[in-house]
C-alpha positions as a LaTeX table, in Angstrom:
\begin{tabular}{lrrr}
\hline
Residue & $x$ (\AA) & $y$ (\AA) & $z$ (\AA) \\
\hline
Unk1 & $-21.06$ & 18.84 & $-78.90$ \\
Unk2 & $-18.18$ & 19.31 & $-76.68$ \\
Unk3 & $-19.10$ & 21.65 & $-74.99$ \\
Unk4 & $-22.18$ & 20.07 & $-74.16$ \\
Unk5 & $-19.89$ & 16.84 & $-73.01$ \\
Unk6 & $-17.97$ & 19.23 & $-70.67$ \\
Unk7 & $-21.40$ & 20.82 & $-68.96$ \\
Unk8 & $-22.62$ & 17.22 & $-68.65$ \\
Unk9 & $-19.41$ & 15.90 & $-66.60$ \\
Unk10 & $-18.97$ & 19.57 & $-64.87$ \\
Unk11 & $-23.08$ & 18.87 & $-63.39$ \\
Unk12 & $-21.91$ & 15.18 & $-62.95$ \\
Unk13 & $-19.53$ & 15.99 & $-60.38$ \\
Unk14 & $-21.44$ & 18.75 & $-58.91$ \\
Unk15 & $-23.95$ & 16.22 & $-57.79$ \\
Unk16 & $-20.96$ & 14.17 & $-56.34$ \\
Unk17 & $-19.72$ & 16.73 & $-54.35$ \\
Unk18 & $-23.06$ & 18.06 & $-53.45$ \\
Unk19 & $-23.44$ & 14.59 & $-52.34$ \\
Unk20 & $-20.04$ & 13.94 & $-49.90$ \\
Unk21 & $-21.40$ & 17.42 & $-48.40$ \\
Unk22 & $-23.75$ & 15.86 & $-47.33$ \\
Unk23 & $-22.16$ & 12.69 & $-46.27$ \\
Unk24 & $-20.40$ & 14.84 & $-44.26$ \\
Unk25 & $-22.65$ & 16.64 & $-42.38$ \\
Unk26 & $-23.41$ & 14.65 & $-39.77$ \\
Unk27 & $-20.69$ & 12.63 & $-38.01$ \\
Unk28 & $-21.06$ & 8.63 & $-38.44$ \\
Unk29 & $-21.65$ & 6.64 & $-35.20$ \\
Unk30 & $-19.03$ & 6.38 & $-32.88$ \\
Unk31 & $-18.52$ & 3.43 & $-31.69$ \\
Unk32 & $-17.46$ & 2.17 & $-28.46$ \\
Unk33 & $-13.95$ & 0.29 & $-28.27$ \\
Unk34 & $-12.78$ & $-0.63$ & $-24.79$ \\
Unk35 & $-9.51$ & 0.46 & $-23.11$ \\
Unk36 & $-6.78$ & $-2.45$ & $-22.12$ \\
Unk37 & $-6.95$ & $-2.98$ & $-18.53$ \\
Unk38 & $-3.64$ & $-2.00$ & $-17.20$ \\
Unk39 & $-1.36$ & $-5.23$ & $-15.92$ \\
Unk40 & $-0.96$ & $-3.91$ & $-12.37$ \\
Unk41 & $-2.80$ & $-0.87$ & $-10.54$ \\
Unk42 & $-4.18$ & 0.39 & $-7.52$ \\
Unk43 & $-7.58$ & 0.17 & $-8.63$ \\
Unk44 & $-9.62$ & $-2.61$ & $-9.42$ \\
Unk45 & $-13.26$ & $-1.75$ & $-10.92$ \\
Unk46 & $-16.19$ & $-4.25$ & $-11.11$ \\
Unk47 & $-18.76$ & $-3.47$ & $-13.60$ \\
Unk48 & $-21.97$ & $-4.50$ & $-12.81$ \\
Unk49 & $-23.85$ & $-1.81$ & $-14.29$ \\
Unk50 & $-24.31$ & $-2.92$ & $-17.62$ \\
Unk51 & $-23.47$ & $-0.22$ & $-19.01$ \\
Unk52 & $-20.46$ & 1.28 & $-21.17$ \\
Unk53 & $-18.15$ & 3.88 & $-18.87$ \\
Unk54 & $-15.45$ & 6.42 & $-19.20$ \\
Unk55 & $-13.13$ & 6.84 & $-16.40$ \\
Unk56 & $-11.95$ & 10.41 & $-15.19$ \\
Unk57 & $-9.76$ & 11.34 & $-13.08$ \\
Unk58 & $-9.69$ & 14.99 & $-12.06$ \\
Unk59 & $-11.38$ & 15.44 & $-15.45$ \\
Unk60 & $-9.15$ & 13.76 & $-17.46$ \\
Unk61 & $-9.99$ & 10.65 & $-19.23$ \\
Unk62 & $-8.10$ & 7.59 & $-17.90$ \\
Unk63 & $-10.12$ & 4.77 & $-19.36$ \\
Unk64 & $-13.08$ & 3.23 & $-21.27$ \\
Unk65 & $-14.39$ & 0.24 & $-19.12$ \\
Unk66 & $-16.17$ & $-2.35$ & $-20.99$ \\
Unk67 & $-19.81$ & $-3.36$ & $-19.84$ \\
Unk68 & $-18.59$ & $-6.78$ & $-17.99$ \\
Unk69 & $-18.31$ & $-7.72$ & $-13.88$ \\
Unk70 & $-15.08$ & $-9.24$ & $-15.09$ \\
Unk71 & $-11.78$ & $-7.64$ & $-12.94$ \\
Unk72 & $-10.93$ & $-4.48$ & $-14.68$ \\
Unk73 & $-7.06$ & $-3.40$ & $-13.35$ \\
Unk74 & $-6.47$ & 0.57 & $-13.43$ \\
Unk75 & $-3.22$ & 2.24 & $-12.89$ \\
Unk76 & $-3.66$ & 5.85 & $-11.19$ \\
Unk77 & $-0.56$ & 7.33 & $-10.43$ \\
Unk78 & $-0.78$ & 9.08 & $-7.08$ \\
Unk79 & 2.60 & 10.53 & $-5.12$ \\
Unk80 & 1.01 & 12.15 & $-2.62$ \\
Unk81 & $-1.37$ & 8.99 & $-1.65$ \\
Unk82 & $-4.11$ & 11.85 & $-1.20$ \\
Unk83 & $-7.81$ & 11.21 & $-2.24$ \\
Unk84 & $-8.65$ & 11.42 & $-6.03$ \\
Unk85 & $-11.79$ & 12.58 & $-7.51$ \\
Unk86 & $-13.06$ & 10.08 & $-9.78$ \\
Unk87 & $-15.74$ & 10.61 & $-12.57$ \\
Unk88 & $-17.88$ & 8.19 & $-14.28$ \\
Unk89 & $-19.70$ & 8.70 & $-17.41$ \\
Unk90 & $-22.13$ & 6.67 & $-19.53$ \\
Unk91 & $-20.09$ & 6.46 & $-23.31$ \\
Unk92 & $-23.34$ & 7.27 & $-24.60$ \\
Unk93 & $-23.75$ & 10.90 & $-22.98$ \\
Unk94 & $-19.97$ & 11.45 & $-23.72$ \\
Unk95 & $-19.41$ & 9.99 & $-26.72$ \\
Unk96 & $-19.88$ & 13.42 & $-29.11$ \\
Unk97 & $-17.23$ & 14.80 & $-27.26$ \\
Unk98 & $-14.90$ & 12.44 & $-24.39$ \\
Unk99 & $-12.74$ & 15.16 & $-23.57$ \\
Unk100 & $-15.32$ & 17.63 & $-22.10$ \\
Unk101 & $-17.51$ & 15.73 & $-20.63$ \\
Unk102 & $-20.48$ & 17.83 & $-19.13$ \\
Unk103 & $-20.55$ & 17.69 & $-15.25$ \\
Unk104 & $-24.30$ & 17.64 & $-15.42$ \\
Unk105 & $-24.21$ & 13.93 & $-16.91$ \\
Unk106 & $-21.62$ & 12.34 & $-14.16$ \\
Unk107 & $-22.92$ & 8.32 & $-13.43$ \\
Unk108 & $-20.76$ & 7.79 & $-10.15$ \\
Unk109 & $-18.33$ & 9.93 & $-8.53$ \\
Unk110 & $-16.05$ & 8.69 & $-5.83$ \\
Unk111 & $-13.28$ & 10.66 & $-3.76$ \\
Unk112 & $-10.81$ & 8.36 & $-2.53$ \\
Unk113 & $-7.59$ & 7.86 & $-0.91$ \\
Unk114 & $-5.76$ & 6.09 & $-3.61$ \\
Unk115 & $-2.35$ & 4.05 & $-2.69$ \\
Unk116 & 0.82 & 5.03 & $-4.60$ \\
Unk117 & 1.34 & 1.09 & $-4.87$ \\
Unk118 & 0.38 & $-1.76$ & $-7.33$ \\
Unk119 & $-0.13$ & $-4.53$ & $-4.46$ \\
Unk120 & $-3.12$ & $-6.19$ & $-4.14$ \\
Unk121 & $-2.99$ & $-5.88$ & $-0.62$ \\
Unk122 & $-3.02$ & $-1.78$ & $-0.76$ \\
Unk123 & $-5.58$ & $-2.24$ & $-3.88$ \\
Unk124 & $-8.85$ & $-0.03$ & $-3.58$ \\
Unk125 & $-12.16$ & $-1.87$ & $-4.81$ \\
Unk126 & $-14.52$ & $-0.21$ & $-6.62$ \\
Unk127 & $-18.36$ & $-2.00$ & $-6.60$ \\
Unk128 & $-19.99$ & $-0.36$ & $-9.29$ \\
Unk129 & $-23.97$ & $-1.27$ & $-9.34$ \\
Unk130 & $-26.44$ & $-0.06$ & $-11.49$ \\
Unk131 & $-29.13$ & $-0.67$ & $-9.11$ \\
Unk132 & $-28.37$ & 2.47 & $-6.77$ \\
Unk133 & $-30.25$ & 5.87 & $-8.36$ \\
Unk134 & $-27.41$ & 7.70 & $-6.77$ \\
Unk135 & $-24.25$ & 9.19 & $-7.35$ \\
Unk136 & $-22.14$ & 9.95 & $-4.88$ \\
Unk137 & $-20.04$ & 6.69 & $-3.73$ \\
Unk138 & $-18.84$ & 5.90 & $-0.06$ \\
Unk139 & $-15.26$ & 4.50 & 1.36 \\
Unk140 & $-15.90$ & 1.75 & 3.25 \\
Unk141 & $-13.13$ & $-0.56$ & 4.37 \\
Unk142 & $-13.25$ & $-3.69$ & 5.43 \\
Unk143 & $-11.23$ & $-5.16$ & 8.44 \\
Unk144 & $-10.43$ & $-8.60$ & 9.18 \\
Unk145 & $-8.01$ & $-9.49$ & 12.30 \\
Unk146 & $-5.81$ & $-11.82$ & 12.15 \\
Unk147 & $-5.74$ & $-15.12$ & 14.89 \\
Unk148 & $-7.70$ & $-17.09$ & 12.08 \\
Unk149 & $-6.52$ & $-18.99$ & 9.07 \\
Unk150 & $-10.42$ & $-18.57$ & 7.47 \\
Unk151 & $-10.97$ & $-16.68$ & 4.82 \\
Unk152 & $-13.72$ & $-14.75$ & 4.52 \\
Unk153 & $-15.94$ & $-13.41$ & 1.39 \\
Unk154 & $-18.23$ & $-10.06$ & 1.75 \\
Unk155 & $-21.47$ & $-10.05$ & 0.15 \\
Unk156 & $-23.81$ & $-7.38$ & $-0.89$ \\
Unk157 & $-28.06$ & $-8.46$ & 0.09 \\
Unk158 & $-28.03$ & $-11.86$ & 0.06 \\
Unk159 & $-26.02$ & $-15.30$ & $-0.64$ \\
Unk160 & $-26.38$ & $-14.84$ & $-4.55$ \\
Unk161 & $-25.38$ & $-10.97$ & $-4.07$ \\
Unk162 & $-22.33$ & $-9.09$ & $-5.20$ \\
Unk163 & $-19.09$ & $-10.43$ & $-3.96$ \\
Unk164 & $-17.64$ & $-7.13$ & $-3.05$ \\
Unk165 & $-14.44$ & $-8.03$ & $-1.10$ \\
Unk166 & $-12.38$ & $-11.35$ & 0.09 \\
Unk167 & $-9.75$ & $-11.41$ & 2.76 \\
Unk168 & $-7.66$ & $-13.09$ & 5.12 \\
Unk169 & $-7.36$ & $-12.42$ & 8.16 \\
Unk170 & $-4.92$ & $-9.26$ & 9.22 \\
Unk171 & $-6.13$ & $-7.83$ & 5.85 \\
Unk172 & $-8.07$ & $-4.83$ & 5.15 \\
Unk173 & $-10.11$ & $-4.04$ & 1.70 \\
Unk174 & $-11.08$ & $-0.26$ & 0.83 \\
Unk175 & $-14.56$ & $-0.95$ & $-1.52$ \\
Unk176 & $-15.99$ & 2.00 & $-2.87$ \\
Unk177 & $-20.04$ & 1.75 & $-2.97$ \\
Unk178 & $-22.88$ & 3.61 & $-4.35$ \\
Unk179 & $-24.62$ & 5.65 & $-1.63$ \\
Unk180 & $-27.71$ & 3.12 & $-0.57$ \\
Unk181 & $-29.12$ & 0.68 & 2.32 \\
Unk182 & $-27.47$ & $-2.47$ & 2.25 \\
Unk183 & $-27.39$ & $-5.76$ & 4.01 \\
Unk184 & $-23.84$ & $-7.66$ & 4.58 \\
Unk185 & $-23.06$ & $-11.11$ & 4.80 \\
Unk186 & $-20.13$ & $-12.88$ & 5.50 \\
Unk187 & $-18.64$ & $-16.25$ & 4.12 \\
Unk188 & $-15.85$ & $-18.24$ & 5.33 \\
Unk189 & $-14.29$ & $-20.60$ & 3.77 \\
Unk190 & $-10.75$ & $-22.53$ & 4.31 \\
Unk191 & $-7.98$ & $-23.40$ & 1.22 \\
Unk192 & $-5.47$ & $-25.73$ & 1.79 \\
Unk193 & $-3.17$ & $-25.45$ & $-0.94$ \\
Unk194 & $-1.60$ & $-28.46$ & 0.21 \\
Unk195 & $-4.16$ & $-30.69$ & $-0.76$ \\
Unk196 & $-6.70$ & $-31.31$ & $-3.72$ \\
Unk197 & $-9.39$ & $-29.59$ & $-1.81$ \\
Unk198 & $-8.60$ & $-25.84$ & $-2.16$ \\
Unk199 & $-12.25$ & $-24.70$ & $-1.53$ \\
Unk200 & $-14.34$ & $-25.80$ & 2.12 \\
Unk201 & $-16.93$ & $-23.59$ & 3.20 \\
Unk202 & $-17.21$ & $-23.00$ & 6.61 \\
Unk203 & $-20.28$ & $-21.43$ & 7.10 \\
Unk204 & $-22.21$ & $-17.84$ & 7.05 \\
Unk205 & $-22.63$ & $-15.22$ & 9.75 \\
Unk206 & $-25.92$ & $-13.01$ & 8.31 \\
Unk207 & $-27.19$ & $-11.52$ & 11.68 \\
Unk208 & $-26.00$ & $-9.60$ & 14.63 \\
Unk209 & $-27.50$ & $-9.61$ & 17.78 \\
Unk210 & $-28.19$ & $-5.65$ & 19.01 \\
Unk211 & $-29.77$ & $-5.24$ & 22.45 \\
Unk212 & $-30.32$ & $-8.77$ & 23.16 \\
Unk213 & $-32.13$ & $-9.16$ & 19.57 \\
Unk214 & $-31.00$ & $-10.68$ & 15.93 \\
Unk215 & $-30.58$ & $-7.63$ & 13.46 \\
Unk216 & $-29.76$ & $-8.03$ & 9.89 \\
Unk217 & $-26.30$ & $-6.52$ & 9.35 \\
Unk218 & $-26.96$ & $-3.16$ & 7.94 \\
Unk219 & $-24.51$ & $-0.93$ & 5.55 \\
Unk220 & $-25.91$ & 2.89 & 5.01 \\
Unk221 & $-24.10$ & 4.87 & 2.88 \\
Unk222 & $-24.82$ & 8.74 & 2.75 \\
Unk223 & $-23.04$ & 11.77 & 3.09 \\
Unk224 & $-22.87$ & 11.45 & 6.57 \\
Unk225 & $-21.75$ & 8.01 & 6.29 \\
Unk226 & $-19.52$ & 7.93 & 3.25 \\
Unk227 & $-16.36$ & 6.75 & 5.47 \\
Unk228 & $-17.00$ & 3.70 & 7.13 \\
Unk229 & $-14.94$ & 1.34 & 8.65 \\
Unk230 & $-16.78$ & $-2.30$ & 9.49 \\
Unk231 & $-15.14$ & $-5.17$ & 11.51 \\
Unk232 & $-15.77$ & $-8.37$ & 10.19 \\
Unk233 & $-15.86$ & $-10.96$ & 13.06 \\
Unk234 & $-14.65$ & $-13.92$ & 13.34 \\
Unk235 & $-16.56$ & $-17.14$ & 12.39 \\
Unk236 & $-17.09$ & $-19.12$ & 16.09 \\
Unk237 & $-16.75$ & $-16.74$ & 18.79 \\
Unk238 & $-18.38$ & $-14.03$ & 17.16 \\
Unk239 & $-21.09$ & $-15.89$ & 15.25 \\
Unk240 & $-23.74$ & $-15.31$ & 17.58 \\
Unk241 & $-23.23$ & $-12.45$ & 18.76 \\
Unk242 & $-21.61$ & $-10.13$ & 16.15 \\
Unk243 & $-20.44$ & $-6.54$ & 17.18 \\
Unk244 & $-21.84$ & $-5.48$ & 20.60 \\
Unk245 & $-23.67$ & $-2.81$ & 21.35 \\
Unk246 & $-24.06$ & $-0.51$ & 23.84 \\
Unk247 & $-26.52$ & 2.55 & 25.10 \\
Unk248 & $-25.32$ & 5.83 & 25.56 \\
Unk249 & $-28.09$ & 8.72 & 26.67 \\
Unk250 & $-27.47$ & 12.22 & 26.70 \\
Unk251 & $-29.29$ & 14.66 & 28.34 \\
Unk252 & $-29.20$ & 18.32 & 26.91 \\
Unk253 & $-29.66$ & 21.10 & 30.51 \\
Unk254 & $-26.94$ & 23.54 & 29.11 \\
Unk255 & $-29.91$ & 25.69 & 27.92 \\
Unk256 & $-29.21$ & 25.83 & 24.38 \\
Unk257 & $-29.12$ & 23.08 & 21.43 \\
Unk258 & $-26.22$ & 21.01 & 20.87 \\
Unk259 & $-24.58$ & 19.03 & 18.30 \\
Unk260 & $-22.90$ & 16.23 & 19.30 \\
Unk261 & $-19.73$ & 14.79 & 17.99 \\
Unk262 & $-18.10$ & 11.56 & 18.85 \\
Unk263 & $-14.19$ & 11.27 & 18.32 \\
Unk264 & $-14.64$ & 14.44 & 15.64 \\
Unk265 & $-17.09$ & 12.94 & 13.88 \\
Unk266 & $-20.75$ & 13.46 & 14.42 \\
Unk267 & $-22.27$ & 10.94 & 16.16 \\
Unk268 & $-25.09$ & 10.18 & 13.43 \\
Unk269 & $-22.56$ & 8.36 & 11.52 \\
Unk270 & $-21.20$ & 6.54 & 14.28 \\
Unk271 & $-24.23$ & 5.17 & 15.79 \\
Unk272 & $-26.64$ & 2.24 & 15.07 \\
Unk273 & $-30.26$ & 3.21 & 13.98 \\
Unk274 & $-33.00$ & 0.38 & 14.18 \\
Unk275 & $-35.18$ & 2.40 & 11.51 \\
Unk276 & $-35.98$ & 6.09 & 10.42 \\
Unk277 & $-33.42$ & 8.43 & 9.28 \\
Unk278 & $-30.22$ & 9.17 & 10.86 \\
Unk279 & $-30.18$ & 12.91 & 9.42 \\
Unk280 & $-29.65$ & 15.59 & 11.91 \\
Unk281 & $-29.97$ & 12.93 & 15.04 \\
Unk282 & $-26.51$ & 14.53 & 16.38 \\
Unk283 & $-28.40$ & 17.47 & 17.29 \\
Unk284 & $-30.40$ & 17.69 & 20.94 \\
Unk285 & $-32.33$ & 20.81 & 21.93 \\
Unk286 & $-32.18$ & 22.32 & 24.74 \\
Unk287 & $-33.61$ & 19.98 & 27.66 \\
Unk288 & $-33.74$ & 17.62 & 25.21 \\
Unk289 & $-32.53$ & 13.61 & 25.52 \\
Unk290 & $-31.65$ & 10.71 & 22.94 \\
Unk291 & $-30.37$ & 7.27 & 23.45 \\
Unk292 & $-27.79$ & 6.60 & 21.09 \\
Unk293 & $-26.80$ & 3.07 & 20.45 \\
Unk294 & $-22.77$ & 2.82 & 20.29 \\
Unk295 & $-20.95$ & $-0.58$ & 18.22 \\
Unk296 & $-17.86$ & $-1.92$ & 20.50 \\
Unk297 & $-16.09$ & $-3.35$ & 17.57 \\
Unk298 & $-12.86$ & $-5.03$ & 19.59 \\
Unk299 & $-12.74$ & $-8.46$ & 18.95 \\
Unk300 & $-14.31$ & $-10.04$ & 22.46 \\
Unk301 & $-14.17$ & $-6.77$ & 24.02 \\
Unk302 & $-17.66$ & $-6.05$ & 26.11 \\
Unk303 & $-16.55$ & $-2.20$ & 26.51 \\
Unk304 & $-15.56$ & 0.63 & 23.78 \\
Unk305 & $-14.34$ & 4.31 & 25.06 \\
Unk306 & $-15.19$ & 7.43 & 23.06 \\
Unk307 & $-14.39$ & 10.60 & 23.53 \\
Unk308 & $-17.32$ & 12.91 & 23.30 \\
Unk309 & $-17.78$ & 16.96 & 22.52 \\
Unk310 & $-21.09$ & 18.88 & 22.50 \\
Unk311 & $-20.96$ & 21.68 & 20.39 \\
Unk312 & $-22.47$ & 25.27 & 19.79 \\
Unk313 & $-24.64$ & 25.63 & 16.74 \\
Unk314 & $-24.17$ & 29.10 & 15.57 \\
Unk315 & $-20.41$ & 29.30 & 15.88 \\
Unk316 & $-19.51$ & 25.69 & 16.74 \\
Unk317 & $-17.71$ & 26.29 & 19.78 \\
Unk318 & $-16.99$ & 23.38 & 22.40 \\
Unk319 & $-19.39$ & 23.81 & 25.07 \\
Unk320 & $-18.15$ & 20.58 & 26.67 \\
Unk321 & $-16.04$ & 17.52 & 26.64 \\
Unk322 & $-16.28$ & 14.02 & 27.79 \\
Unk323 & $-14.36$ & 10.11 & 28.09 \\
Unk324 & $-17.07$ & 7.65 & 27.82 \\
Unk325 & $-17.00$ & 3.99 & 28.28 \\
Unk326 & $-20.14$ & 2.28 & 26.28 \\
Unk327 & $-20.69$ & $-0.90$ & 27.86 \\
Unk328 & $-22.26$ & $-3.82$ & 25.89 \\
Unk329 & $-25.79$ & $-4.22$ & 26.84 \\
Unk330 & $-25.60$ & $-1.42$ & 29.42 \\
Unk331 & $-26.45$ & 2.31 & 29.29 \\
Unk332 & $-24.31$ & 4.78 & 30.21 \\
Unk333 & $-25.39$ & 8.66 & 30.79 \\
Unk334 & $-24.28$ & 12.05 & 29.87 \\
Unk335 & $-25.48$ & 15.61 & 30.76 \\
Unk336 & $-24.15$ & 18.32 & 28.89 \\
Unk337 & $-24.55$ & 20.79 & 31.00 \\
Unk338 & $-22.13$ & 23.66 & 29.97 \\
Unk339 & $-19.98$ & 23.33 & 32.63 \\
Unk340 & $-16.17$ & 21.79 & 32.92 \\
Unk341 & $-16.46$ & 18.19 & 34.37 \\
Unk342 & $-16.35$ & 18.17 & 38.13 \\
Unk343 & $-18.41$ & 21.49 & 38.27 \\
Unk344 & $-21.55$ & 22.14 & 39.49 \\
Unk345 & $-23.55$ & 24.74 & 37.57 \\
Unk346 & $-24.38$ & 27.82 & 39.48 \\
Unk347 & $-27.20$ & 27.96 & 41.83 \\
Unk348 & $-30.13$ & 30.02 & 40.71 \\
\hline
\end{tabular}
């Protein structure tokens, strides 16, 4: 009888730990608990994805960033003030595993020149929209001159779009944003802290004039335009007209194709493009000729200078160099034609 007793209870808890074996094979859900935001930081994120993230920095988790457009402030730690790589990842592809995430499954990555400084005024931006299909995220920075007291607030396609920076003037704002076609538009608004109105808006400046004609205000962000630099204008003096433009045409005779770069970057990413793609466009072939339409950003300025080079496509030698002044509303010609300026190629 006892011995039956003691096979009983020995089965009996055989079956238990058959039982937590099984329990334990498989790992319970792992839920998703946000990080703090840090107090003061360099980088302030904006989720509007909707989604759960993990933050990475050089593959190292830094932070997991609730699903919320509410300000989210990061600390990164950066002597050198260099740019950063920074990953991020859905929780849900990452969550098995946070500290290896696989490469394959990155959301948004943006390289960035990161301050060494908690002020808000050396602060980097990052706009981070679950609308874009891409990855890859540009720089752009944002730059207000001063000779105002109006404030201004940047908006992403449309009045009701994202609020992606605000300034006053003198102030710059480094935004990073998902690689895509954009419109801007700018509000300004005055505070006077002095009285019980803190808030007066001022009015909105949604168009640009380019060659005479209204243009929406386009932002395209790609690889070869992933660090951009726009000039907000003023409200008044520059609400009708915007940045200027100018025409600059350059005529290929130097017998073989050229790229062309405009102060060491190529001009593709410099230039205005009505429509089409801007991929390649630096390139003429030989006896070839483009019209390339130039901003003059200077505040009231009807003139910018730029200093040109046409290169060699197999090895990337100079072939030439030029000063240009693009004049607003005015085109302005260049020949490459292989030879120093103030030479005359040789007669045939």
């Amino acid at each position: 009888m006892n011995m039956k007793r003691i096979l009983f209870y020995l089965s009996f808890l055989s079956l238990i730990f058959m039982s937590s074996c099984e329990l334990f094979e498989e790992d319970p859900p792992k839920d998703f608990v946000p990080s703090e935001p840090d107090p003061t930081g360099n980088l302030l994120i904006i989720n509007n994805s909707n989604e759960h993230l993990v933050l990475y920095k050089d593959e190292y988790m830094v932070k997991k960033i609730p699903a919320s457009a509410t300000d989210y402030l990061v600390n990164i730690p950066n002597p050198t003030e260099g740019t950063v790589q920074l990953d991020l990842y859905i929780w849900e592809d990452v969550k098995d595993d946070p500290n290896n995430p696989d490469p394959e499954e990155v959301y948004k990555r943006w390289v960035v020149p990161l301050a060494n400084s908690d002020a808000v005024e050396d602060r980097a931006t990052w706009h981070i929209s679950g609308a874009s299909q891409y990855t890859n995220v540009a720089t752009v920075t944002f730059r207000y001159y001063g000779g105002t007291d109006e404030f201004v607030d940047v908006y992403l396609d449309g009045r009701t779009g994202a609020k992606i920076a605000s300034l006053k003037a003198g102030q710059d704002r480094v935004v990073g944003i998902d690689y895509d076609n954009y419109t801007l538009h700018y509000l300004y608004w005055f505070s006077d802290q002095n009285t019980s109105e803190s808030f007066e808006e001022l009015g909105w400046i949604e168009k640009e004039l380019v060659n005479g004609e209204e243009k929406d205000i386009w932002l395209i962000l790609n690889e070869n335009r992933k660090d951009v630099t726009i000039i907000i204008p003023h409200l008044g003096s520059a609400q009708n007209s915007g940045t200027k433009y100018g025409n600059l045409r350059i005529s290929n005779t130097s017998g073989d194709p050229v790229q062309i770069f405009a102060d060491d970057k190529l001009i593709e990413s410099i230039c205005y493009l009505e429509d089409g793609s801007i991929e390649n466009l630096s390139t003429i072939d030989r006896n070839g000729t483009y019209t390339f339409i130039m901003p003059i950003y200077e505040e009231d300025a009807l003139e910018a200078e730029y200093i040109l080079s046409a290169h060699h496509l197999t090895n990337g030698t100079v072939i030439e160099t030029t000063t240009i002044t693009v004049i607003a509303e005015d085109t302005v010609d260049w020949e490459v034609d292989g030879q120093p300026d103030g030479e005359e190629p040789p007669a045939e």
